[in-house]
N, C-alpha and C positions, 0 to 999 in steps of 0.2 A: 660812346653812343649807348641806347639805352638798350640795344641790345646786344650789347657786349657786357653792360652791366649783370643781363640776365641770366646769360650765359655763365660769367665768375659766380655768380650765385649758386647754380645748379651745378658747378663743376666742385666748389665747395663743400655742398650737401653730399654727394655722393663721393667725395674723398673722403668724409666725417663718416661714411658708411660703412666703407672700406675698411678705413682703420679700425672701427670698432668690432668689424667682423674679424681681422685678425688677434685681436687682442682677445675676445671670446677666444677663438680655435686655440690660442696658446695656453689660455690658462683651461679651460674646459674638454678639450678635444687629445690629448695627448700620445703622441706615433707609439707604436708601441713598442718601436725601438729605445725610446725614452725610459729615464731610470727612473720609476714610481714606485712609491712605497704607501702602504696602509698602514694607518697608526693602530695601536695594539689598546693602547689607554690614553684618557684625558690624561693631559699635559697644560699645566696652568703656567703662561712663561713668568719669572720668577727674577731674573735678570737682564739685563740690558742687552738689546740684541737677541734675545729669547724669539722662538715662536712658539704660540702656543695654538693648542689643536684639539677635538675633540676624538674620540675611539670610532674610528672610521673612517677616516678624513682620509683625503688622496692628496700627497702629498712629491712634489718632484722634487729629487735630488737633485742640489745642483754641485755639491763637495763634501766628498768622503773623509775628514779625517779626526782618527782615534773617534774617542766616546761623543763628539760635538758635529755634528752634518750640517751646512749649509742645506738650507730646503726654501721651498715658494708653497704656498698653500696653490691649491687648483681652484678652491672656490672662493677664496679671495683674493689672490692674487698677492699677499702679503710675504716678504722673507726674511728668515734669520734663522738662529742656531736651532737647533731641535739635539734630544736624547735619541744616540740611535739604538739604545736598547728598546725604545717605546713602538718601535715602526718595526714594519717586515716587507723586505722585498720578494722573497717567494711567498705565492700564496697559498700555499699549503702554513706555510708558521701563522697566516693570520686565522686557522683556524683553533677555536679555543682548545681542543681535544688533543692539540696537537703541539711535543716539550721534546723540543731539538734539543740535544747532547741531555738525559737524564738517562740515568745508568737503571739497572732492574732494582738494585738495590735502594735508590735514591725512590724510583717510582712506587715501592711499596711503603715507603715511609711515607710519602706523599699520599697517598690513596688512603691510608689509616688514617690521615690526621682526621681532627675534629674536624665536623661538618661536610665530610664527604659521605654517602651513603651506598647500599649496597646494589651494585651496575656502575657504580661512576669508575670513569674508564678514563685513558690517555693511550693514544697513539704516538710511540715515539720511536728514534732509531735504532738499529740492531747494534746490539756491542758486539756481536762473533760475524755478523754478516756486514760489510760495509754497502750503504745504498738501501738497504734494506728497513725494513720497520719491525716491530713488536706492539703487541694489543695488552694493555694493562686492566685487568678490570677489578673491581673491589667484589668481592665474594663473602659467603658465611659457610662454615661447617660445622662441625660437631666441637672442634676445637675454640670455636668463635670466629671474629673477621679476617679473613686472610685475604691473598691478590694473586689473583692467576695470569697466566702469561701467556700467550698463544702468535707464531710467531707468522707475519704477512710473507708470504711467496709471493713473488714477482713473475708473472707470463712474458714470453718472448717477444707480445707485442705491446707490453707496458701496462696488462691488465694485471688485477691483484685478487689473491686469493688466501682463506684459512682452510678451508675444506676443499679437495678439487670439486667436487657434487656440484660448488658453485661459484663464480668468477665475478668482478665487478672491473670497471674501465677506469673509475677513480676509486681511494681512498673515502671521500664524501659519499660517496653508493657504497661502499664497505658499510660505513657507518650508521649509513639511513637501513641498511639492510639490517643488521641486528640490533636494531632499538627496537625494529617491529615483529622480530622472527626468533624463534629460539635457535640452539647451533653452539649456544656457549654456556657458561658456566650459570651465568645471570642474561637477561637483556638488557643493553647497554642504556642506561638513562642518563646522566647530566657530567661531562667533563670534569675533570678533577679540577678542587678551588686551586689557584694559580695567583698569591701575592703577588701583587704588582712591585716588579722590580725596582731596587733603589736607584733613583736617578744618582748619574756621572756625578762628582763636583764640577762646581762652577768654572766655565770656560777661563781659560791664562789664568784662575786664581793660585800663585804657590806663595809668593813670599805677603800672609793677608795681614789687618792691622788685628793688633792685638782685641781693640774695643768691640772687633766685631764678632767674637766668642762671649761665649756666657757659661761660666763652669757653674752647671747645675748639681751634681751629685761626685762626692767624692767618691771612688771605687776599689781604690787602694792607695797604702803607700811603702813606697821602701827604700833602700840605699842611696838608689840616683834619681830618686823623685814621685813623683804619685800620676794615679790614672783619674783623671776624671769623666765622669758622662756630661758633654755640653751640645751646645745649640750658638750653631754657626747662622749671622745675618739671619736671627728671630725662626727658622724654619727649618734647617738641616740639623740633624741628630748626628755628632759626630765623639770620636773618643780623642781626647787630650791628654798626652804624656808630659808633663813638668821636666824638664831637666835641671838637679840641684846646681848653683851655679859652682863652676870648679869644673865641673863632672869632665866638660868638654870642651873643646876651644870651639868658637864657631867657627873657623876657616875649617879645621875637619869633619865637622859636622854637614856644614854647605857642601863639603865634595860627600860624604856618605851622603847627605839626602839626593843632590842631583844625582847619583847614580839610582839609588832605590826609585825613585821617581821615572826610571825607564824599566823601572821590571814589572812584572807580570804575572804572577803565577797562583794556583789554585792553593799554595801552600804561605803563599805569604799573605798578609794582609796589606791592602791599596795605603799606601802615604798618600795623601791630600793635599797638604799645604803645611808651610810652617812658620813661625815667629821667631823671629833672631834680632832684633833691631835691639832689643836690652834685655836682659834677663829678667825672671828665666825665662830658656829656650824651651817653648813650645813643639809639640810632635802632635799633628793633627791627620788623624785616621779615619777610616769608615769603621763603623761597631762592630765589636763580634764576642761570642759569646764565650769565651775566653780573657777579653780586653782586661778583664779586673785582675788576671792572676799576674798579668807582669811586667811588676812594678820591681823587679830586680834588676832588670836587664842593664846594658850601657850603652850596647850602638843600636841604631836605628835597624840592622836587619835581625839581630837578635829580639828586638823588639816586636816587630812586624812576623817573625817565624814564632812568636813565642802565643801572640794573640789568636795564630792560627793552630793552637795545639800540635804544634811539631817538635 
């Protein structure tokens, strides 16, 4: 009847309403029990399954693992892998002033380099207090530029303090506070420069084809092969170790690489990926500034401790 007909019509529209308002509140509205992360830097996706994002962006986790995060964008509703060095879930790290795990030592080499000026500061965590923070600011003396330290006390109700005389309830009111007031060495002006971190390699890439490397510059050579500086899939800056053929059988090689490929450490340098399918056997790495000297090596963790100056 025709007003049965009118009826499906308008039960219709307001189902279409419905829905649409849900799918808003999922991607736009997010609980705050929800795992949301803000991106740190543009991110251009680069490979298949990629998502890309720009510095700011809200982004939900939807799977944590290693260097590769399954995410949804919120204001597209779009998903795929994301770098989870580019994003931060506490937002205290999306603040730029602020360089989770940098030692005093680290922070003063960073505050000197070129083009940070005298106030540029970082807030980062204590090495003797755990929980705690440290104020890094760049300074001048009679000596030239140096970097003062001054260390954040924590109040029993979570407030923050350099001086008792005066207290702040966040970190960001610390901050705001001495850009505009004196109290320190300098007044804090502009966050220390912060290179944007090397993106992960490419997601499941280990065993890659050879064609898709490009040995750019040779960088050494010796006994059991040469280093070169190349360019992985036209865009990735990566170090290439040759293996002369002899050197090693590839069934030992595959088990040394599958093990180094689960480790981790500040002392080794990251294995990437490798080429074994015909010789020679390729050793593909992240750069460092070491990479040239060691072209003596034979196994793959003497190689990787060797590029890290160990």
């Amino acid at each position: 009847c025709w007003n049965c007909g009118k009826f499906t019509a308008w039960y219709k529209r307001k189902a279409n309403v419905v829905m649409k308002t849900i799918v808003w509140h999922q991607f736009h509205l997010p609980l705050a029990s929800e795992n949301i992360a803000i991106a740190l830097y543009d991110y251009e996706a680069m490979h298949e399954g990629d998502l890309g994002f720009k510095k700011g962006d809200r982004l939900r986790i939807l799977q944590e693992s290693g260097e590769w995060w399954k995410a949804a964008s919120l204001s597209t509703s779009q998903e795929g892998f994301i770098p989870s060095n580019y994003v931060a879930k506490d937002t205290l790290e999306t603040e730029e002033w602020f360089f989770k795990g940098v030692s005093r030592k680290d922070a003063e080499r960073q505050l000197l380099a070129s083009g940070n000026k005298i106030g540029s500061f970082m807030i980062r965590d204590s090495e003797t207090t755990q929980g705690s923070y440290s104020l890094s600011v760049r300074d001048c003396d009679r000596t030239g530029d140096t970097v003062k330290h001054y260390k954040i006390r924590t109040l029993d109700n979570g407030g923050f303090y350099i001086s008792p005389r005066i207290t702040f309830n966040t970190l960001q009111d610390l901050v705001s506070h001495y850009k505009s007031n004196d109290g320190l060495c300098q007044s804090l002006t502009s966050p220390c420069l912060s290179p944007k971190p090397q993106k992960p390699w490419e997601k499941d890439a280990w065993e890659i084809p050879r064609e898709s490397l490009k040995l750019d510059k040779r960088l050494g050579a010796g006994q059991f092969g040469e280093v070169w500086m190349a360019t992985y899939n036209k865009h990735t800056k990566v170090a290439v170790k040759t293996m002369k053929p002899g050197t090693m059988s590839v069934e030992a090689f595959l088990m040394e690489a599958n093990l180094m490929k689960t480790l981790q450490h500040d002392k080794l340098v990251r294995l990437n990926a490798v080429v074994t399918k015909e010789e020679p056997i390729y050793i593909i790495t992240e750069i460092h500034t070491n990479t040239h000297t060691c072209t003596h090596t034979h196994t793959i963790i003497a190689y990787c401790s060797c590029c890290c100056g160990r």
